[in-house]
N, C-alpha and C positions, 0 to 999 in steps of 0.2 A: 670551607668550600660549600656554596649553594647546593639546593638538589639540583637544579637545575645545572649545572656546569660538571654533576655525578652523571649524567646520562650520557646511552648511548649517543654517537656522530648522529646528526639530523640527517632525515631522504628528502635530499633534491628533486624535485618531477617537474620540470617544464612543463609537462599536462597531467594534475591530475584528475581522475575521474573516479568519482562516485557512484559505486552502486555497479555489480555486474553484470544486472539482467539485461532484454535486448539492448535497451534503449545506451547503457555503457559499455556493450559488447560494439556497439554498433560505431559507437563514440569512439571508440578505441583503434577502431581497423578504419577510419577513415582519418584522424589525427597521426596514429603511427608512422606513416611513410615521410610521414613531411617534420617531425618533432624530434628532438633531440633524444628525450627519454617519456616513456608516456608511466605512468601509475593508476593502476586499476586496485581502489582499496572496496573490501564490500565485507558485511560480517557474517556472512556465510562460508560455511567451508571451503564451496565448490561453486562456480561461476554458472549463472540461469536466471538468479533473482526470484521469484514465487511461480513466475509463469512457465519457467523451464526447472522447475525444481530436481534437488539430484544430480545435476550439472546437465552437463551440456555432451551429447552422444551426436553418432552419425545418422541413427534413425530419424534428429531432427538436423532437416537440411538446412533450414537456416542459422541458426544456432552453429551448429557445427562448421560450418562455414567461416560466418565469424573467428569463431572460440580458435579454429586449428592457423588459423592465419595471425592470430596475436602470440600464441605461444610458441614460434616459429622464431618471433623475432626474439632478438639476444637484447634491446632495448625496451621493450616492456616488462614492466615489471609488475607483479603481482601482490597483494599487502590483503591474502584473505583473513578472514574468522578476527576481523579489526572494527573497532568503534570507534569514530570523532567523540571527542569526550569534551572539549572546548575549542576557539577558536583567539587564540593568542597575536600576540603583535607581530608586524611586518609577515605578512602574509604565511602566518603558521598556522596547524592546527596540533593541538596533542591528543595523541590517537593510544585508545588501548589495544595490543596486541597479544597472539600468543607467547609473545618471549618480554612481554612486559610493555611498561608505556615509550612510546618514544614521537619522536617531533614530525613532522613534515612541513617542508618549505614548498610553496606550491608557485608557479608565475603566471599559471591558467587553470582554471577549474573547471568542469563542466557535473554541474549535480545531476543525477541521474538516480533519485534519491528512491523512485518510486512513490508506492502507496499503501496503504492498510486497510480490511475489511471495517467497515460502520456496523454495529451491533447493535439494536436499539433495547434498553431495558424490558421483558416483562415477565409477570408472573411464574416463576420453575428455568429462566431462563439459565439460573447457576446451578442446577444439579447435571453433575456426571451424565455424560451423555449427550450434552445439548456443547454444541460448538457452532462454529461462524461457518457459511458454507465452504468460504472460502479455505478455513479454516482444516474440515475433514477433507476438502480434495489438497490441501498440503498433508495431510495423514496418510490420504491415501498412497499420493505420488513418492513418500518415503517407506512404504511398503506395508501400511495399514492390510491388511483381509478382514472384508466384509462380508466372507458367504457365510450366507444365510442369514445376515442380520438383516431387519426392515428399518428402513429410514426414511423419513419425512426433510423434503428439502424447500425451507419456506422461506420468504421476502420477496426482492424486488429486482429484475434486471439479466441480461443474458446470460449473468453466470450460472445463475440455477440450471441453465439446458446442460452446462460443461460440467458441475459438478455432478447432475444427472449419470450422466453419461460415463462416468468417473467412478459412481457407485457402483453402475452398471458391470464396468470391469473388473472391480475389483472382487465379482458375486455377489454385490450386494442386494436387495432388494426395494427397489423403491415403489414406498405404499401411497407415497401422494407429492407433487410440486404443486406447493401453494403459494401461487403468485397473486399479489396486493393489486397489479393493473388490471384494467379491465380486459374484458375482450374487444373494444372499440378502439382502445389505447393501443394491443397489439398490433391489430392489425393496421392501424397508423404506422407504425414501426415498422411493419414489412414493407407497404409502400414503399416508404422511404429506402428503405434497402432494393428493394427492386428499380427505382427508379436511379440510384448513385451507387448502390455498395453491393452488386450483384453477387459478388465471389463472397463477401458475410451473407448474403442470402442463404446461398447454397449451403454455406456452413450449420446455418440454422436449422435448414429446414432436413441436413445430416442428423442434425443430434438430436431433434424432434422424433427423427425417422428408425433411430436407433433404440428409442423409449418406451417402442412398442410393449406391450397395452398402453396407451397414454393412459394418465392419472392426475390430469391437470383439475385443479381448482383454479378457476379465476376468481377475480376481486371479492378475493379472501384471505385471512392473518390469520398465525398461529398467535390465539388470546392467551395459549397457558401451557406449560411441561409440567407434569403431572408423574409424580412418581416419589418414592421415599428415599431409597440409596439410593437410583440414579432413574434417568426418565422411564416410563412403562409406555405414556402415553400423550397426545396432545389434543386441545380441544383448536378447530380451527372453525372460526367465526365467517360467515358472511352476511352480510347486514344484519338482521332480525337472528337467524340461522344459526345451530351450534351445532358443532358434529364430532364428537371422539372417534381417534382412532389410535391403535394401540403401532406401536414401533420401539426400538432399540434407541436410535438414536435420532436425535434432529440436527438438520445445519439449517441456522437461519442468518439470513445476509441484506441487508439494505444498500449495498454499495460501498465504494469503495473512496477513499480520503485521501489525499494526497499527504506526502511523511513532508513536513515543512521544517522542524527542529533547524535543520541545520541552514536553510534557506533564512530562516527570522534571524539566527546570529550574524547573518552573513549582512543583515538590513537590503536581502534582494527586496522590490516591490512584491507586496500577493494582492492578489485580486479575484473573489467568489470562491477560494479555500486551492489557490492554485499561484504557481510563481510564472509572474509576467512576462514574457519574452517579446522580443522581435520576431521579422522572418526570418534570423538567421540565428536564432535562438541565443541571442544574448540577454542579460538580465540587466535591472538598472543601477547593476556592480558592476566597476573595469574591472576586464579578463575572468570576468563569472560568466556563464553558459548554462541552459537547464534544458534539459527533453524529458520525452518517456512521460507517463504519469504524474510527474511534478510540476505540468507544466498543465495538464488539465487530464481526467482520465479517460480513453480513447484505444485501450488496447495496444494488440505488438504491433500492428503497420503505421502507428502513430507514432510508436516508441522507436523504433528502429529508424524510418527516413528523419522523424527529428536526431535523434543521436548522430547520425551520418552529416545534418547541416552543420551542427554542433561541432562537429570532431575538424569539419573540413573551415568554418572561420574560424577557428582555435587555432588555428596554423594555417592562416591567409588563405585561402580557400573558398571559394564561395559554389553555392550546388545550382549544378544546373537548372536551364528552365523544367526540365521533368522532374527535376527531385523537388523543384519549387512547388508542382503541379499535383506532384505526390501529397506533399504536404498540408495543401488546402483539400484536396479529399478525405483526408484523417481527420483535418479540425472538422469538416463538416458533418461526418460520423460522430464526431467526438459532442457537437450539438447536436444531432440527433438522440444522441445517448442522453444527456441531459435532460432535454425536452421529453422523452417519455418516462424516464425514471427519476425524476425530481421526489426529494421526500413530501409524502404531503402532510400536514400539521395534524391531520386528523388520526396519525399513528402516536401520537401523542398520549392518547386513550389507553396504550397497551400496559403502559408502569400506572398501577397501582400505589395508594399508597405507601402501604408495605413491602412495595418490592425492592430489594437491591440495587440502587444505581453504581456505588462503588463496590465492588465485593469484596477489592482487595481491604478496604477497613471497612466492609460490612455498615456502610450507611444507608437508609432505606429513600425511597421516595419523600417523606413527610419529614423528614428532618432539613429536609434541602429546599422545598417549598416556601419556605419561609423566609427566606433569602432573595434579594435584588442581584446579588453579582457571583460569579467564581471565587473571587477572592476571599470575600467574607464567609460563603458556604466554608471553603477549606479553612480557615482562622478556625472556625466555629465546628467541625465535622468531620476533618482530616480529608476531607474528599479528595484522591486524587493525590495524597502523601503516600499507597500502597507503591508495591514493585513495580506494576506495571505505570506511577508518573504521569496517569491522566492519560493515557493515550488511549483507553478504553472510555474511561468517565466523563472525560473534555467534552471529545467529541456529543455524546450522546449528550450533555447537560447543552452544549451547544442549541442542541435539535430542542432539548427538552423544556427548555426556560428562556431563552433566545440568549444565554448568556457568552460575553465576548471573553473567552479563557484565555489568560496571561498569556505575552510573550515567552519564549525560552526561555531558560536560564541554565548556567551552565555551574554541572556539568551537566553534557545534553541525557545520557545513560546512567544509569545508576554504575558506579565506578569505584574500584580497586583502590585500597588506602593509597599505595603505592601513587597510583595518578592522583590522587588528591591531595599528597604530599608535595607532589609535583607543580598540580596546578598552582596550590598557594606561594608557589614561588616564581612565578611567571608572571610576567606583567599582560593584562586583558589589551587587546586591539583597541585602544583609546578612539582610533581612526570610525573604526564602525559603533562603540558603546558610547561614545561619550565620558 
């Protein structure tokens, strides 16, 4: 007897959905009424996704709304703290679970896969203490305390106001935002939001109003974390200009990537680091579907009415003209956000050549230099063979050397003998690999 014929019964799901934050919360309660069985698998313990972390409570109204209306019904079903580990023939995938691996048979899918924080290499970026912004406002929202630490919250882009903000609550103290755009750049950005996106106006001009003392640095990088056991201090650069200043901790963030893994096995199209859709968010897979952050990044009013379009042609449905109308002011936003936080090449400057690009195997700048492709760096430097699979180093070698980093391969997560016992016994989806 195969492993494969030793396993648990496969899960059936007429619609499954990927990922529980809004964008598959949203997916889910507009697919549910009309679907036989819906499947919400996500690898987190508790349904939120990064933006709702900790799950999903009544204090947030939308979220809770959602979340309390799918767990209601006796037809959805739930597959959390679960990883896609590959995507196998005749529309399966093998997923690792808490009680082990087991199959899913899918006849719709909607990815709602999200996104991950962009870190760029430099100088003290790996000692203790220095994390992604996004990073410490997911420490905080799991119940981090920060009174009385000082923290530095450097990069690019509106999340620095919310993880501000974030410090703020949690006692923190924040000694400086030091954001890379200019002041001409911002306030382009407000326009823009005053003139289309008034209600993120106001949002903004909240968490600005909550920062008091402000402490902004404009069109200025942290060049360096400075410290022995873990950071003491950061030197942050403006043009000519250098200026230490002492803190606990740093988050530094350049934006955010969309999670593609499982969208490349699936051979959806991507297109500028995002998975293609329609306006009814289908991909250019029959019975695939994507929203939320995977589809370009734009926040929860983007995540939420695309998962809602999603959920509603997944099961013959189509969103009205408001939900259509909804939708084109999220993309719009969503260029917005682009057009002023675009990386610019001249951050290129910050990795030294002794600094850290991989850290999971401790490769430096100067070993990687020397290299035309991804490929050959990894042959030659392990780049991108640590725990973390590249999804730290990729990206950034991406930004760093203009290099095009491999397709997936599967298994998509670093995986359990068990599933890779398994896999070796499954035949690969010939349909989508070749």
């Amino acid at each position: 007897m195969s492993v494969a014929d030793r396993i648990c019964d496969e899960i059936v799901a007429s619609v499954l959905i990927v990922g529980a934050g809004p964008a598959g919360l949203a997916a889910a309660a507009a697919a549910a009424p009309n679907a036989k069985n819906v499947l919400i698998l996500d690898e987190n313990s508790e349904a939120g996704g990064q933006i709702w972390r900790r799950g999903v409570d009544p204090s947030n109204t939308q979220g809770w709304a959602l979340y309390s209306q799918l767990v209601a019904q006796p037809h959805v079903q739930w597959l959390s703290g679960s990883r896609i580990i590959a995507v196998i023939a005749n529309n399966r995938l093998l997923v690792e679970t808490p009680d082990g691996p087991r199959i899913i048979q899918w006849q719709k899918m909607i990815l709602c896969t999200g996104a991950r924080e962009l870190i760029l290499p430099f100088p003290g970026w790996t000692l203790p203490g220095v994390t992604g912004a996004g990073g410490l406002q997911a420490l905080i929202k799991s119940g981090a305390n920060l009174k009385g630490r000082r923290v530095v919250i450097a990069g690019t882009g509106p999340l620095l106001l919310s993880v501000a903000a974030s410090v703020k609550q949690a006692q923190g103290q924040v000694v400086a935002v030091v954001e890379y755009r200019s002041a001409a750049a911002l306030r382009q950005f407000f326009y823009a939001l005053l003139s289309g996106h008034q209600q993120k106006l106001w949002q903004a001009v909240g968490l600005l109003w909550a920062m008091k003392p402000w402490r902004y640095r404009l069109s200025s990088v942290v060049s360096a974390a400075q410290g022995i056991s873990e950071v003491t201090s950061v030197i942050i650069q403006k043009g000519d200009k250098s200026e230490e200043i002492a803190c606990d901790l740093l988050a530094c963030g350049f934006g955010l990537r969309t999670n593609l893994e499982l969208a490349t096995l699936l051979r959806c199209q991507l297109r500028d680091g995002a998975i293609v859709v329609d306006e009814q968010q289908r991909t250019s897979q029959q019975n695939i579907w994507a929203a939320g952050e995977a589809t370009g990044i734009g926040g929860v009013d983007k995540a939420l009415i695309e998962g809602r379009i999603a959920g509603l042609d997944a099961t013959g449905y189509r969103a009205t003209d408001k939900e259509a109308k909804l939708r084109e002011k999220a993309w719009m936003f969503t260029g917005t956000l682009q057009k002023t936080f675009n990386l610019d090449v001249r951050l290129r400057q910050l990795c030294q050549a002794d600094t850290l690009v991989c850290r999971c195997e401790d490769v430096p700048a100067r070993e990687l230099e020397k290299f035309a492709d991804w490929r050959t760096a990894k042959l030659m430097t392990r780049v991108g063979m640590g725990a973390c699979q590249g999804r730290i180093c990729g990206v950034a070698c991406e930004f760093l050397y203009d290099w095009q980093t491999p397709e997936a391969r599967q298994p998509v997560f670093p995986a359990k003998a068990s599933s890779l016992a398994l896999l070796a016994d499954l035949p690969p989806d010939t349909s989508l690999h070749g």
